[in-house]
C-alpha positions in Angstrom: 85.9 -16.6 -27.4 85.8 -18.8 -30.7 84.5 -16.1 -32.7 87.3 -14.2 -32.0 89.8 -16.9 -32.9 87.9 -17.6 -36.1 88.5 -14.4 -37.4 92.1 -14.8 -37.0 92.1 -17.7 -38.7 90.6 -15.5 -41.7 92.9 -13.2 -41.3 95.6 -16.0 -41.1 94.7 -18.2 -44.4 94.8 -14.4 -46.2 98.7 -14.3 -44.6 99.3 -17.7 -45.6 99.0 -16.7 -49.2 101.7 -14.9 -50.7 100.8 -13.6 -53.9 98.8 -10.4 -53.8 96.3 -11.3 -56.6 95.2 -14.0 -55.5 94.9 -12.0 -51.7 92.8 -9.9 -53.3 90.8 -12.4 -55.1 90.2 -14.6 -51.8 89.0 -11.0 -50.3 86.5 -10.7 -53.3 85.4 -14.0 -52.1 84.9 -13.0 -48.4 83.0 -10.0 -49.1 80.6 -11.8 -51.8 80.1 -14.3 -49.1 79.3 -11.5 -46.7 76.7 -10.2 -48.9 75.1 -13.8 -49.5 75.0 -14.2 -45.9 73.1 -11.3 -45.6 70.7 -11.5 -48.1 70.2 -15.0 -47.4 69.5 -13.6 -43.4 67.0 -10.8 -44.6 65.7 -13.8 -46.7 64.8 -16.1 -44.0 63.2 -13.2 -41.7 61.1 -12.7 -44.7 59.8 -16.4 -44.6 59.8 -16.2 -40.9 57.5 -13.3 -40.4 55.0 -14.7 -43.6 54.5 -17.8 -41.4 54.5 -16.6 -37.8 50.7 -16.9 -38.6 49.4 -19.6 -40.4 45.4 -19.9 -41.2 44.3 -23.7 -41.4 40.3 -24.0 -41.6 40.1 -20.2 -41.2 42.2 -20.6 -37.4 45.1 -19.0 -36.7 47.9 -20.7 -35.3 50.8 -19.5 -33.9 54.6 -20.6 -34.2 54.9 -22.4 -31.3 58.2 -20.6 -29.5 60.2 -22.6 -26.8 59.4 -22.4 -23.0 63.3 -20.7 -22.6 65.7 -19.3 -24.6 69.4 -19.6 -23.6 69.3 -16.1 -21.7 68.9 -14.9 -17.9 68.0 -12.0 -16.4 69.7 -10.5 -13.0 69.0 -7.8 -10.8 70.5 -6.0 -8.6 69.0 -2.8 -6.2 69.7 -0.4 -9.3 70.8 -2.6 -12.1 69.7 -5.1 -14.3 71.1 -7.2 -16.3 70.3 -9.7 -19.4 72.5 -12.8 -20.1 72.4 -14.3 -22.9 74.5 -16.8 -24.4 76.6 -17.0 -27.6 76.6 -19.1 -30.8 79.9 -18.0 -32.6 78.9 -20.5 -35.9 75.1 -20.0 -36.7 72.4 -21.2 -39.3 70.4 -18.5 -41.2 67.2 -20.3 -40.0 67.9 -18.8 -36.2 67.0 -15.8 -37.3 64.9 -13.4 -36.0 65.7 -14.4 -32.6 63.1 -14.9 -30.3 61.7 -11.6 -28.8 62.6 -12.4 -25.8 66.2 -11.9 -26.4 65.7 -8.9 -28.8 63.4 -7.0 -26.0 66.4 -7.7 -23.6 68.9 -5.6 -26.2 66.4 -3.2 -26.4 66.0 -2.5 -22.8 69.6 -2.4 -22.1 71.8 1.0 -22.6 74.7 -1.4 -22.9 76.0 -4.3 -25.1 79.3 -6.5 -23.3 80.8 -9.2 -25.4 83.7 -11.0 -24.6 85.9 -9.0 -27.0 84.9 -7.0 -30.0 86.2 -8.9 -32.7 85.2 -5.4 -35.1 87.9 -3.5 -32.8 92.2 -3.3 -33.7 91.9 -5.7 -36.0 95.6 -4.9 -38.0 96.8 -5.4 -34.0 94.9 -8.9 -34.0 96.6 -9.5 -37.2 99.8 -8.9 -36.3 99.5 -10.8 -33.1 97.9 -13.5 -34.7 100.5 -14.1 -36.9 103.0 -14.3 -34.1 101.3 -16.8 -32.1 98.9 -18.9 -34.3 101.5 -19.5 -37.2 104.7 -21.5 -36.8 107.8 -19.5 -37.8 109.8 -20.5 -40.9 111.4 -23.3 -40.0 108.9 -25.2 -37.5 105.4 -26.8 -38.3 102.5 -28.8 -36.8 104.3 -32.5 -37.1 106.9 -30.9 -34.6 104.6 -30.3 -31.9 102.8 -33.9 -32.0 103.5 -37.6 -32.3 103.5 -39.1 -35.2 100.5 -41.5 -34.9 98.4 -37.8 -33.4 99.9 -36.4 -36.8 99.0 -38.9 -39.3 95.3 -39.3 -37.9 95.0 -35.6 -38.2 95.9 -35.1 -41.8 94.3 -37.8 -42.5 91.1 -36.1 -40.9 92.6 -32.7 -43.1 92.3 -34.5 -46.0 88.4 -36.0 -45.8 87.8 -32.4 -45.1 89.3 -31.2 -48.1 92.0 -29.0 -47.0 95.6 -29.1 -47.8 98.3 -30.5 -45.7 101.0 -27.8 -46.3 98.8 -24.8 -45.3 97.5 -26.8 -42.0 101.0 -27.9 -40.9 101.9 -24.0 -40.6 99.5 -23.7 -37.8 99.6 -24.4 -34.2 97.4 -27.1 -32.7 94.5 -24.6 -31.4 94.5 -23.2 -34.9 94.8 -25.8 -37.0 92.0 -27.4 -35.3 89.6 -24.6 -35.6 90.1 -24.7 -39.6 89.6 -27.9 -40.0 86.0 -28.0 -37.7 85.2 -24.1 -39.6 85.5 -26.0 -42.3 83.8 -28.7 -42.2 80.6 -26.9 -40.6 80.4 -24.5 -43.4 79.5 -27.2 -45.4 76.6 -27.4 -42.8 75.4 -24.0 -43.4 77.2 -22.7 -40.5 79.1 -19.2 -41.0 80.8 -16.8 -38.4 79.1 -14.2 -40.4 75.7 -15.6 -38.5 77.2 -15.9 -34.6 75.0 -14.2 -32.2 77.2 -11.9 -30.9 78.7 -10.0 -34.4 74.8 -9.6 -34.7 74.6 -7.9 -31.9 77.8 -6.2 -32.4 76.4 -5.0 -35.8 73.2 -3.6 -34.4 75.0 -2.1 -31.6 77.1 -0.2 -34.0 74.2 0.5 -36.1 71.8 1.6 -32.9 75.0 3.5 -31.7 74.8 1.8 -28.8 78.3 1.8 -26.4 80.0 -1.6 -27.0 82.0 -2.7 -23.8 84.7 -5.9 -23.5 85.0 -8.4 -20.4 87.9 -9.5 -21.9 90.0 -8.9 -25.0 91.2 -10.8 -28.4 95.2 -10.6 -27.9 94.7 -12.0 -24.4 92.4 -14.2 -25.7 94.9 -15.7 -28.2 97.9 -15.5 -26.0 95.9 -17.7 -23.5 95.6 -20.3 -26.1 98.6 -20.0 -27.5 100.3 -20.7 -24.4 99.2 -24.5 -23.7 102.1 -26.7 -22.9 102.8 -29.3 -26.0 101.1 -32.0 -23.6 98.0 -30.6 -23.7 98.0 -29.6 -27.2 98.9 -33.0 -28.1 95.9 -34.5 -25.9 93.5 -32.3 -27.4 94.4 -32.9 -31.0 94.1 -36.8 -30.2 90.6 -36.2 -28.8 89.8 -34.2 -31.8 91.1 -37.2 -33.8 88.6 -39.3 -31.5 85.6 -37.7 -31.8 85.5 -36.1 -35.6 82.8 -38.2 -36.9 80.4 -37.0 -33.7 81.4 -33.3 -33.5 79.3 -32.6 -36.7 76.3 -34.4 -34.6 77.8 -32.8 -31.6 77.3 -29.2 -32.9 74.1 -29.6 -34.2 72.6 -31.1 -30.9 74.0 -28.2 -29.3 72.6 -25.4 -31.9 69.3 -27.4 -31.2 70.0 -27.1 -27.0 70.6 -23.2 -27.6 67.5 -22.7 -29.3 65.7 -24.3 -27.0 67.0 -23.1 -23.7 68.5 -26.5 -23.0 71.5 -25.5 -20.8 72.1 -28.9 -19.4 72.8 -30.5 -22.8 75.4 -28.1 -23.5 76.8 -28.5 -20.0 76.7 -32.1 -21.0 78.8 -31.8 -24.2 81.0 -28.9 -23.6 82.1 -30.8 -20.4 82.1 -34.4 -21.7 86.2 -34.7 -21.5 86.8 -32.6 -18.1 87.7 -35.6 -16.1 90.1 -36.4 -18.5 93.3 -35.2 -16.1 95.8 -33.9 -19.0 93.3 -31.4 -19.7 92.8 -29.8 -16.4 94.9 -27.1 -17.0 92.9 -26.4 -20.2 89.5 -26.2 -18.7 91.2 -24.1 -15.6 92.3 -21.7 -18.3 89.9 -21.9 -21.1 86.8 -22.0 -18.6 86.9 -22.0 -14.8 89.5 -19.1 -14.5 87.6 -16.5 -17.2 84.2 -17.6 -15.8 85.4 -16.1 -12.6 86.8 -13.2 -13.5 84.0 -12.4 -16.1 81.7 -12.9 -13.0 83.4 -10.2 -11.0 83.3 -7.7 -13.6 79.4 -8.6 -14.2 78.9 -7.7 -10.4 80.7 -4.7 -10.8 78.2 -3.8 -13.5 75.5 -5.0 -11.4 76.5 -1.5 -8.5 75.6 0.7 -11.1 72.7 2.5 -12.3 72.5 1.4 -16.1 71.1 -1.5 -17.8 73.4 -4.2 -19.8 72.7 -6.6 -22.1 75.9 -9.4 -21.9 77.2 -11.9 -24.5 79.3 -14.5 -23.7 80.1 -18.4 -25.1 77.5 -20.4 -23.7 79.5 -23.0 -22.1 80.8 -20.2 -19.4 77.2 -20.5 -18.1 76.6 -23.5 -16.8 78.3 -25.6 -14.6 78.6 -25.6 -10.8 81.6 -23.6 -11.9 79.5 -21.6 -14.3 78.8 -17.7 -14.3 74.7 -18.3 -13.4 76.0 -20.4 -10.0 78.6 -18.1 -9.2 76.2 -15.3 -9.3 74.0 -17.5 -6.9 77.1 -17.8 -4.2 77.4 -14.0 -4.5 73.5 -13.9 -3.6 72.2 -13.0 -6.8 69.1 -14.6 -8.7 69.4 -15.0 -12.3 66.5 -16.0 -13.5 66.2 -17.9 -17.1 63.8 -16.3 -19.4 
């Protein structure tokens, strides 16, 4: 659901800025870095596809691919269905994806995501500005301690971004902007996520686009944390910033490589933590359950779908792939 959220925040820092030259100019910006991202994408298939094959002492040898990809397959009497799980912050260098995953689209007359972040997005806006932003009046340093506070704008500020705008947000947000931030100077974009590249193609391939869940909701439910639990997970995001760089890049690395136990393992690493309980009920446990219910529902038909969802609603014993299992299904990792 993060890619949702971070193009709110987009749409959010635009808000944030009052005078409508410099909107427009920060839109310029946007839509150049659009295009770089895209050229930079067709760039690296390029250099992809020129080495797939590589003659040393006139052998060929082959790219060596990994044993899995982050992606199962289910079946049912008259269904089938492909799995595959999302990256919302990517590296150019993931693409192509392994044809694997690309066969899977292919097959499938559907694509589901999680919600289609290309869809009402002047109704996201509006909403986002409702529940992300603090009204005039209120900011961030009313909503934590001041010790939380302090640590977090002092974070803010070895990122490089300005106190006043990040004080207008609400924790969830504010949070997101600064970790955005700080992994596009990794090479990460949203522009790269696996499932607006899917979305893209789907659009292209005209290809019917269908939503387990959608963005407002999707905000709302974040939104709607009690100040407790923001509070712990800003201070745990004060905690761990100098691994979550190290963090995301060992879990880009699991993704690639079909490793679903080392993102279990890190997207899970604070879930005993008892102030966050009802945070991973929400956030996790809850959707996983309901998105698994509207997956088996798919599963009674006759069509073919291929699904997109954040990887971490995977695994787990409370994870779609073993709540398939208790319904008697076999997904099967590719």
């Amino acid at each position: 659901m993060y890619k949702i959220l971070i193009i709110f925040m987009m749409l959010l820092l635009f808000s944030c800025n009052s005078d409508k030259t410099e909107r427009k100019t920060e839109a310029k910006k946007l839509n150049i870095q659009k295009v770089e991202v895209k050229k930079d994408i067709e760039a690296k298939k390029d250099i992809v596809k020129k080495n797939e094959k590589v003659k040393v002492a006139d052998k060929v040898v082959k790219v060596k691919r990994a044993e899995k990809v982050f992606m199962w397959k289910v079946k049912s009497e008259t269904s089938t269905i492909y799995l595959l799980g999302s990256i919302h912050l990517a590296k150019s260098d993931i693409y192509p994806l392994d044809d694997r995953i690309e066969n899977g689209y292919k097959a499938s007359d559907n694509l589901v995501v999680e919600a289609n972040v290309k869809k009402d997005m002047a109704k996201i806006q509006n909403e986002s500005l409702k529940l992300a932003m603090y009204p005039k009046g209120k900011s961030l340093k009313d909503d934590l301690s001041k010790d939380v506070y302090d640590n977090f704008i002092k974070t803010a500020k070895e990122v490089g971004v300005n106190e006043v705008m990040l004080s207008r947000f609400k924790p969830f947000m504010a949070t997101l902007v600064l970790l955005t931030t700080e992994l596009g100077k990794l090479g990460y974009s949203s522009f790269l996520g696996i499932d607006i590249h899917f979305i893209n193609q789907a659009d292209k391939d005209k290809k019917p686009i269908l939503e387990l869940e959608n963005g407002i909701d999707q905000l709302r439910m974040l939104a709607g944390f009690s100040k407790e639990v923001n509070e712990e997970n800003v201070k745990l995001f004060n905690k761990n910033w100098k691994n979550l760089k190290s963090d995301f890049e060992i879990m880009f690395n699991a993704w690639k490589n079909g490793d679903y136990k080392k993102i279990e393992e890190i997207s899970y690493k604070d879930m005993n933590n008892k102030k966050l309980k009802p945070f991973y009920d929400k956030l996790f446990f809850e959707r996983n359950a309901n998105m698994t219910k509207k997956i088996v529902e798919y599963l009674k038909t006759d069509k073919t779908y291929f699904i997109i969802v954040g990887s971490a609603h995977y695994v787990g014993e409370k994870g779609i792939i073993q709540l398939l299992k208790k319904d008697g299904y076999k997904p099967e990792q590719l």
